[in-house]
C-alpha positions in Angstrom: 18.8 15.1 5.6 20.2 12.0 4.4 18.1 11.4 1.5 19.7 10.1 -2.1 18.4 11.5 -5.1 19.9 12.1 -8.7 21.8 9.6 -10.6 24.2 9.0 -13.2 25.4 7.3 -16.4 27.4 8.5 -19.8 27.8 9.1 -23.0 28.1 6.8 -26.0 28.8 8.5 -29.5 29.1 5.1 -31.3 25.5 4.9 -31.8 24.6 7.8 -34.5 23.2 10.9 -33.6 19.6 11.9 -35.8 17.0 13.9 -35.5 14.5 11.8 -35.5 11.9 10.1 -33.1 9.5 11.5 -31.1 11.8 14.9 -30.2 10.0 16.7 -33.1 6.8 16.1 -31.5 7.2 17.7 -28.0 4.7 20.9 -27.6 6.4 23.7 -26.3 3.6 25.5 -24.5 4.2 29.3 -21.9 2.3 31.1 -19.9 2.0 34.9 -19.5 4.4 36.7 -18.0 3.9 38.8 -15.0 5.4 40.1 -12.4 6.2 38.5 -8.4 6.6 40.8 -5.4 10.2 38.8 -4.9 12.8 38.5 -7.1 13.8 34.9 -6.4 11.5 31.8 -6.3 12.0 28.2 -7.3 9.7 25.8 -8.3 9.3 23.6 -5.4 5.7 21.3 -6.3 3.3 20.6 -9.5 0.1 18.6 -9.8 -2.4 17.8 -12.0 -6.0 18.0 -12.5 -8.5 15.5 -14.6 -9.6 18.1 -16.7 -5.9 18.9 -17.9 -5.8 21.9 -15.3 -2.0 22.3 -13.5 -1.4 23.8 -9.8 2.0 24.8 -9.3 4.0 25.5 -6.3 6.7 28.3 -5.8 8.5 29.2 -3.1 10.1 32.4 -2.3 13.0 34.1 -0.9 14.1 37.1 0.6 17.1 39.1 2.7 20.3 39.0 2.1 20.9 35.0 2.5 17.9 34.5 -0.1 16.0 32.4 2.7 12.9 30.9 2.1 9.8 33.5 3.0 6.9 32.1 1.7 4.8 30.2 -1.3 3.6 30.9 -4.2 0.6 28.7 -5.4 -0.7 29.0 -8.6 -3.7 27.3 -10.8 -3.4 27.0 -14.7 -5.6 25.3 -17.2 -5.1 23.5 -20.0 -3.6 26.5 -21.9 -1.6 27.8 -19.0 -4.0 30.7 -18.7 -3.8 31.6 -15.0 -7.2 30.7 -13.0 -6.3 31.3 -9.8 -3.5 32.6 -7.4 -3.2 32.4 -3.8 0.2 33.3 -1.8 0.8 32.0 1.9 3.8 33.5 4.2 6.2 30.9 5.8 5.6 31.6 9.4 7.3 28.8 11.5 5.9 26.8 8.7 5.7 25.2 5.1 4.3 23.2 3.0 5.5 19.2 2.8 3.4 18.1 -0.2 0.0 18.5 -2.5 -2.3 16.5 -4.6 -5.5 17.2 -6.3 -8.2 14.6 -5.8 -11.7 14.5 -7.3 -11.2 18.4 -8.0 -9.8 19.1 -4.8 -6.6 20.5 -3.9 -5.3 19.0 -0.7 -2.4 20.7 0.5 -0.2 19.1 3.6 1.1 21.6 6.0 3.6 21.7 9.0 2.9 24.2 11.4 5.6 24.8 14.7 3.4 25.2 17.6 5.1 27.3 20.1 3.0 27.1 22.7 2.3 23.3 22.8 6.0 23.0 21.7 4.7 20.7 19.4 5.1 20.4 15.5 1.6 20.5 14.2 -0.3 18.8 10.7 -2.7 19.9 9.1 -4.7 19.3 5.4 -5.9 22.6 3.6 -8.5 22.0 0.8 -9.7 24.2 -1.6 -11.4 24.0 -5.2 -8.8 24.6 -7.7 -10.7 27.5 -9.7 -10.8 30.0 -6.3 -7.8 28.7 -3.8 -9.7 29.7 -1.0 -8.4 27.5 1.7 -10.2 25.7 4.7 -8.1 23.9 7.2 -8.1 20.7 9.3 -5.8 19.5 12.1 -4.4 16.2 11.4 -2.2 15.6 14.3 0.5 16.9 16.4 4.0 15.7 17.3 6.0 16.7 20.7 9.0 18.8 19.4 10.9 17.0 21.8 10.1 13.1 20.3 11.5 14.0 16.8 15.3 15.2 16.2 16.3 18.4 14.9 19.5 19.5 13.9 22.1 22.2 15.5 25.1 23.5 14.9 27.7 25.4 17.1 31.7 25.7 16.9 34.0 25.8 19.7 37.0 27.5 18.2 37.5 26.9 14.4 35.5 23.0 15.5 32.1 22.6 14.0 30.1 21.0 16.3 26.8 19.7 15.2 24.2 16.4 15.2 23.7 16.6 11.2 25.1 13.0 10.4 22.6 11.5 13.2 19.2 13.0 11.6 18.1 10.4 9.1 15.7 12.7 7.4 13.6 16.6 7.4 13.2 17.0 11.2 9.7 18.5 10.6 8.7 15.0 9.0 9.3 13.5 5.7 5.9 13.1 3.5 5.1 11.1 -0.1 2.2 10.5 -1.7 1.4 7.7 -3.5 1.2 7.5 -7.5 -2.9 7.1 -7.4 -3.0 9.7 -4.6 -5.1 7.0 -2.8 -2.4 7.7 0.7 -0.4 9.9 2.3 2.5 9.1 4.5 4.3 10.6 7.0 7.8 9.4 8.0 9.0 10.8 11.4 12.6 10.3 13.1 12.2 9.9 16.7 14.7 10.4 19.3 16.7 7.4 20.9 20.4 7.3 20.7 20.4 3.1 21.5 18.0 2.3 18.8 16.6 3.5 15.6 13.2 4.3 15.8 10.8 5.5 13.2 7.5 6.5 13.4 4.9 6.1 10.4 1.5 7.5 10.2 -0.2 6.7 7.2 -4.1 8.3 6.0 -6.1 7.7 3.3 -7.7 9.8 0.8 -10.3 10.7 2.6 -7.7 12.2 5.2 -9.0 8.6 7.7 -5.7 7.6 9.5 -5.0 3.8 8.5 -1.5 2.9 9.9 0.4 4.0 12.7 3.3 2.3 13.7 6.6 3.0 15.5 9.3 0.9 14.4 12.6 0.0 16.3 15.9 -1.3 15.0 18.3 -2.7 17.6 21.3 -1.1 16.7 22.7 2.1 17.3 21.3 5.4 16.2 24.2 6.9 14.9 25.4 3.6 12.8 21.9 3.6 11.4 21.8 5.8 7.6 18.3 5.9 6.4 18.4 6.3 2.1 14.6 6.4 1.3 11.0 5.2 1.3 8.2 4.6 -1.1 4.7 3.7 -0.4 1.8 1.4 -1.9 -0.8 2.2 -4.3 -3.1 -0.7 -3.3 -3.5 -0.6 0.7 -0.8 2.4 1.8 1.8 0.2 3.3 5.6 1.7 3.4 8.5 0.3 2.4 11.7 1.8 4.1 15.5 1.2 3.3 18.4 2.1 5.6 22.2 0.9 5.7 23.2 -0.8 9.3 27.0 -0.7 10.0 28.0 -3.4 12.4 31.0 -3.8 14.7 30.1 -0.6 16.2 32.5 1.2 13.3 31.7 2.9 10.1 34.6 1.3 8.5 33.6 0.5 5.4 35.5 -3.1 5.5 36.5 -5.4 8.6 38.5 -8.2 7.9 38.2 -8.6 4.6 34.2 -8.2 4.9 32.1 -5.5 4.1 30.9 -3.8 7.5 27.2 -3.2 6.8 23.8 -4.6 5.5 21.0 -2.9 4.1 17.8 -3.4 6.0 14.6 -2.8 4.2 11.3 -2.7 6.1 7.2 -3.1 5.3 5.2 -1.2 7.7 0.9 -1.5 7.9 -1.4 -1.6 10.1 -0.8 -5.0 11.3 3.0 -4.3 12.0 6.3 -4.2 11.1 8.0 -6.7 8.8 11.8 -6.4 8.4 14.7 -8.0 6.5 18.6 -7.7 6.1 20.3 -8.0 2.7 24.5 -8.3 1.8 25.8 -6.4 -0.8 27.8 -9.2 -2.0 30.8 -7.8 -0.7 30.6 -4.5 -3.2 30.8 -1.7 -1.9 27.6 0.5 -2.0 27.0 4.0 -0.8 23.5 4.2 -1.3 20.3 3.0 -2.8 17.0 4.2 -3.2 13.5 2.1 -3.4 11.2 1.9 -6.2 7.6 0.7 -5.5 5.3 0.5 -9.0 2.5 -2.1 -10.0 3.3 -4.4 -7.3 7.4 -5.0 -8.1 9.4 -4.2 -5.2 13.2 -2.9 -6.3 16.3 -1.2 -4.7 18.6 0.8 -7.3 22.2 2.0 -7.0 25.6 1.9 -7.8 28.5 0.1 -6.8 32.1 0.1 -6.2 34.9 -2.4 -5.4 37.6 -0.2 -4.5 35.6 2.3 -1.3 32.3 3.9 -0.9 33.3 7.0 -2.5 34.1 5.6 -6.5 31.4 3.9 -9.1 32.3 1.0 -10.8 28.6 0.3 -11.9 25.0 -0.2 -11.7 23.1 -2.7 -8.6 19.6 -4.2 -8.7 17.7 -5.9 -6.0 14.4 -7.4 -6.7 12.7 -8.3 -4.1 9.2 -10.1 -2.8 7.0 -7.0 -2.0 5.4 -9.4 1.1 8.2 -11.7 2.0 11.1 -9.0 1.4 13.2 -11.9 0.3 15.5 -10.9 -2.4 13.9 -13.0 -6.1 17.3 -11.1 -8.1 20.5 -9.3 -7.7 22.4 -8.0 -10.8 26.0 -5.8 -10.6 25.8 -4.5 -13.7 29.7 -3.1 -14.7 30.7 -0.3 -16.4 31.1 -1.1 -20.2 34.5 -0.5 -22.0 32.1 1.3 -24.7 31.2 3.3 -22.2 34.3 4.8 -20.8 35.2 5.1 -24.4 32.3 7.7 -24.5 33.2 10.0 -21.5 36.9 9.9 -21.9 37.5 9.1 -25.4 38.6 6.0 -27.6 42.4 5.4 -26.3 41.7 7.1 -22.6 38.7 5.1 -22.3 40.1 1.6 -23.0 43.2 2.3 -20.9 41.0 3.3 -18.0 38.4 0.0 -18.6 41.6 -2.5 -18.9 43.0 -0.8 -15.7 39.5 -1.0 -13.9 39.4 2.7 -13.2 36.3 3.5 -11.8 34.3 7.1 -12.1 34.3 9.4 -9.3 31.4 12.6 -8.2 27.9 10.3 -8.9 25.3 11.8 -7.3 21.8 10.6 -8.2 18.7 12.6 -9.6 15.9 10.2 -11.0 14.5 6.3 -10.6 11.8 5.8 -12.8 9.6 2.8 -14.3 7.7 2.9 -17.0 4.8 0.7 -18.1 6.5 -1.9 -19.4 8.3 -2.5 -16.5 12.0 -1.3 -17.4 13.7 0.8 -15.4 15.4 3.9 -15.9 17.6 6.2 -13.9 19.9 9.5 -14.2 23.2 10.4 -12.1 25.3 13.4 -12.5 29.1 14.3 -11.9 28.7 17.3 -9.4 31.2 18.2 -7.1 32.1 21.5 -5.4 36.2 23.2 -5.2 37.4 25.5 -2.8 39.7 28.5 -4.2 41.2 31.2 -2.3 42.4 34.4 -3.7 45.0 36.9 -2.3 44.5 40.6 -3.5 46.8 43.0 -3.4 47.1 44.8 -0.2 47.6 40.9 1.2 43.9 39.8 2.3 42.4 36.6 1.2 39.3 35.6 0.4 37.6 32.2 -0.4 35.0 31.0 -2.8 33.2 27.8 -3.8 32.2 26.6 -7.2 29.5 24.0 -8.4 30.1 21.8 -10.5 27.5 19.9 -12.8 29.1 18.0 -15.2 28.7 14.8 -17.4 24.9 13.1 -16.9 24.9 9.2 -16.6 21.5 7.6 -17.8 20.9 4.1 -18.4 18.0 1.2 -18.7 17.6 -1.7 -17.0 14.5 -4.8 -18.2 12.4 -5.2 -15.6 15.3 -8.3 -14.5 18.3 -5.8 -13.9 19.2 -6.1 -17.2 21.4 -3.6 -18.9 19.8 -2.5 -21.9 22.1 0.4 -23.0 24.3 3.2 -20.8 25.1 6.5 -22.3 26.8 9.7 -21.1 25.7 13.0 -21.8 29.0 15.1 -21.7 28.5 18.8 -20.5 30.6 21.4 -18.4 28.8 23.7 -16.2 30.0 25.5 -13.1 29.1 28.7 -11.1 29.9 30.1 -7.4 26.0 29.8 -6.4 23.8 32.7 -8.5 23.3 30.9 -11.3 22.6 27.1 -10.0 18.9 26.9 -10.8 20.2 27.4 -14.7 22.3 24.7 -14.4 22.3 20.3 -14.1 19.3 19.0 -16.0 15.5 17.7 -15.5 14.3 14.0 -17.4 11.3 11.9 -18.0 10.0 9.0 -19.7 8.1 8.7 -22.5 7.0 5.7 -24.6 9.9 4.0 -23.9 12.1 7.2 -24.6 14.3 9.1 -22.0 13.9 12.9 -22.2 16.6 14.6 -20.6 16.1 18.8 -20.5 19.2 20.9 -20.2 20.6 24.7 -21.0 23.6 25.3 -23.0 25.3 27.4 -25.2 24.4 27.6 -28.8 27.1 25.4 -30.2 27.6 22.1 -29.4 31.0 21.7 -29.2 32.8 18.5 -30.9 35.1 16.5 -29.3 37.5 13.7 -30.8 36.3 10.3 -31.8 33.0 11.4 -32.7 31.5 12.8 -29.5 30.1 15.7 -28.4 29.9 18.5 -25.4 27.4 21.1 -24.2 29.2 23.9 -23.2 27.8 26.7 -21.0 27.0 30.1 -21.6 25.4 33.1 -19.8 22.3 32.6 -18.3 20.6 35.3 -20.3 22.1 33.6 -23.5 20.9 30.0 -22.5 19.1 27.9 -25.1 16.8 25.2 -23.9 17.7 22.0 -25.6 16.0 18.4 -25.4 18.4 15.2 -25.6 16.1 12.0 -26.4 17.6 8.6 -25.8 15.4 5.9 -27.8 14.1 2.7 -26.8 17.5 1.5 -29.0 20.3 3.7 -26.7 20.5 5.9 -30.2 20.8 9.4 -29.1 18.7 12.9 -30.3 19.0 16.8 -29.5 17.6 19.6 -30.4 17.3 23.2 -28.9 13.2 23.6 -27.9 13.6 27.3 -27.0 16.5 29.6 -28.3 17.5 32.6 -26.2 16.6 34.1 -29.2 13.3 33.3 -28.8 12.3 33.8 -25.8 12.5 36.8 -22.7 13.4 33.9 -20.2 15.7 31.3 -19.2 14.1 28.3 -18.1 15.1 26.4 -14.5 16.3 22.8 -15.2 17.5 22.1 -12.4 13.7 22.5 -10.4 11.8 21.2 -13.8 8.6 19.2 -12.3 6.9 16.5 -13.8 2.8 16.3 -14.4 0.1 14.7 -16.0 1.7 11.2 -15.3 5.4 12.4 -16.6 3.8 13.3 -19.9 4.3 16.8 -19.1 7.4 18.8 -17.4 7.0 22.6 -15.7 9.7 24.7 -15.6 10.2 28.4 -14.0 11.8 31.5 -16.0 12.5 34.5 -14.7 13.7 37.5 -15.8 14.2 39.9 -12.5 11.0 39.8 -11.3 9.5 38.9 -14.3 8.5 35.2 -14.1 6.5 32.7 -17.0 5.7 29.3 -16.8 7.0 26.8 -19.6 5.3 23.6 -20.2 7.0 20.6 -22.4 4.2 18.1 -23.3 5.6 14.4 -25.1 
């Protein structure tokens, strides 16, 4: 699945660090504890009721390889007392997204039809105080119009059609922010074209838009980043990169070798457009839809595809898909002096050393219009050890490094940039502990994070958050005001607390005035609301 999602940005100590603002003020609310059948679960979906009342969604694993077995759905009011519970086995299927609507939970459900051989959609509704599920067929897809990925060697060669499947071969499904429509986003086999297919339905589960889209190039030169889709009349808007020249060079001739292509799909067609990238290099982007602006965020590079030199912004007409803007918004000097220090960070800034390992996390706009978004420096190394009586063995870790978060006006405009600096790594059992969750809040970015409990100081006024067990994890909030000044503070001690929360799977409710997390404690599991 080629989808793009985190984001990045650093850390600036020249600002001073209080504790102030509104980080006081955030309500630190748990449920009960109780016990799961399994062991291992993650928090996977969250939504929110009128009266204040929170469904949650938990999938679980089991065996050996900790595959996914099943779901664990769960109702809580306004308290986080636990209303309801309902748990549904993954049998050739799973769960693609939920919403509650005029007290009804709607849940949207893939089903693999054997039989038929075809993949199978369906809605299941229940009131939120009983989870007692009905169910109704939306539509089906032939298994052998959509791609699907597989994987085979020949030797020590991998071979497999990953890098050609644009997206979740059992369909890709949003929902828009009023819960008003619900699309589906299909990618349908044909080598010498790429073709899409969007079904779009309305509330009240009435299909409104239908269309299969075609783009005359190449399948495999085609690299779809992401789509979004309208609160006002359930139109899509869908972003892809094109390569030309039949190549995936990045640069021919001096030229950048690809344009992004960014489509509107309703009922009465398909409406498409191609934008340069003003010969920067740009890996990906992803599109943000809110209160009728149209943008596409990312970052950019002028040395390859692989390096950041700084933030892009495309505005563009919503009907026309004509770009209104463009900013390329470069790395400050201030701000390398904040993740490297004051005499590394201006050497790297006059040499025009750009940062490496950005992967994004969160695009977000708030009411005012500004936008905000969150990267992370994650990368994985390779080790191999040799014991004693000669064998060797190999071994991965994850790393989830510095965060990169910054704020744009509503024209591209950099407000500030700032760089959270933190070390974290494991070989795989403790990711879910690890990397970080954020919202938005009256202008304030809220970033959520675990870490030891010292914050470690580094030279020229800056600071680290170093890692510690997972069973001696403190929960800490980092608030970055409307200004760029910067606050912490740890919300839950492992002092205080049976559990270690999951930041890396927080979810955000109640409008992103609210963020869920999962702890768990064997399998002994609590739910931890953070309310701004």
């Amino acid at each position: 699945m080629k989808s793009i999602f985190t984001l990045f940005i650093a850390v600036m100590l020249c600002s001073p660090f209080t504790a102030l603002g509104q980080i006081d003020q955030i309500k630190v609310q748990k449920s009960a504890i109780t016990k799961d059948k399994k062991k291992h679960s993650k928090l996977v979906f969250s939504c929110s009721n009128d009266d204040g009342g929170v469904l949650i969604v938990r999938q679980f694993m089991g065996g050996m390889m900790r595959l996914p077995k099943g779901y664990y759905l769960e109702y809580y009011d306004n308290d986080l007392n636990l209303v309801a519970s309902h748990e549904m086995e993954m049998d050739d299927s799973g769960i693609k997204n939920i919403f509650i609507k005029n007290n009804e939970v709607n849940i949207i459900e893939y089903r693999k039809n054997k039989d038929n051989k075809t993949n199978d959609y369906y809605v299941l509704k229940a009131d939120p105080n009983t989870l007692k599920f009905s169910d109704e067929k939306l539509f089906s897809i032939d298994r052998k119009k959509v791609k699907k990925p597989f994987f085979f060697g020949i030797g020590f060669v991998p071979i497999t059609n990953v890098g050609k499947i644009d997206h979740d071969p059992t369909g890709e499904v949003r929902v828009s922010k009023n819960n008003e429509f619900i699309a589906f986003n299909f990618d349908i086999k044909d080598d010498k074209k790429e073709t899409h297919q969007i079904i779009v339905y309305d509330s009240n589960w009435k299909k409104v838009i239908d269309q299969t889209f075609k783009e005359n190039i190449k399948d495999k030169y085609f690299q779809y980043n992401s789509f979004s889709v309208s609160d006002v009349d359930g139109s899509v808007y869908y972003l892809g990169k094109a390569y030309k020249n039949d190549s995936f060079r990045d640069k021919i001739k001096g030229e950048i070798n690809y344009d992004y292509k960014v489509y509107k799909v309703n009922s009465d067609g398909t409406l498409g457009s191609s934008f340069k990238t003003e010969n920067h290099y740009i890996q990906s982007m992803a599109i943000v839809l809110k209160n009728g602006k149209l943008y596409t965020l990312g970052s950019y590079s002028d040395r390859n595809s692989d390096d950041y030199k700084g933030i892009c912004f495309f505005d563009l007409n919503p009907e026309t898909l004509s770009i209104e803007n463009s900013t390329f918004n470069e790395f400050t000097e201030q701000f390398m002096i904040d993740k490297y220090g004051e005499r590394k960070g201006k050497r790297k800034k006059k040499k025009n050393k750009e940062l490496p390992y950005l992967t994004y996390r969160d695009f977000i706009i708030d009411q005012n219009g500004d936008l905000y978004f969150n990267a992370e420096e994650f990368y994985i190394t390779v080790h191999t050890r040799t014991s004693t009586n000669g064998s060797t063995s190999t071994y991965y870790n994850y790393h989830y490094n510095d965060i990169y978060t910054c704020k744009l006006n509503s024209s591209g405009e950099m407000q500030w940039i700032r760089t959270i600096n933190k070390t974290q790594v494991t070989t795989g059992g403790a990711i879910s502990y690890l990397s970080f969750s954020s919202t938005v809040s009256n202008g304030n970015m809220y970033l959520f994070l675990n870490g030891g409990d010292e914050v470690k100081k580094l030279k020229d006024d800056r600071i680290q958050f170093k890692q510690k067990k997972v069973k001696k994890m403190n929960l800490y909030a980092i608030e970055i005001t409307p200004d760029g000044s910067f606050n912490y503070k740890i919300l839950v001690g492992d002092k205080d607390s049976q559990m270690t929360y999951k930041t890396k799977y927080g979810v955000m409710t109640k409008n992103g005035k609210s963020v869920l997390f999962e702890g768990n404690k064997k399998k002994e599991k609590q739910i931890l609301e953070l309310s701004l």
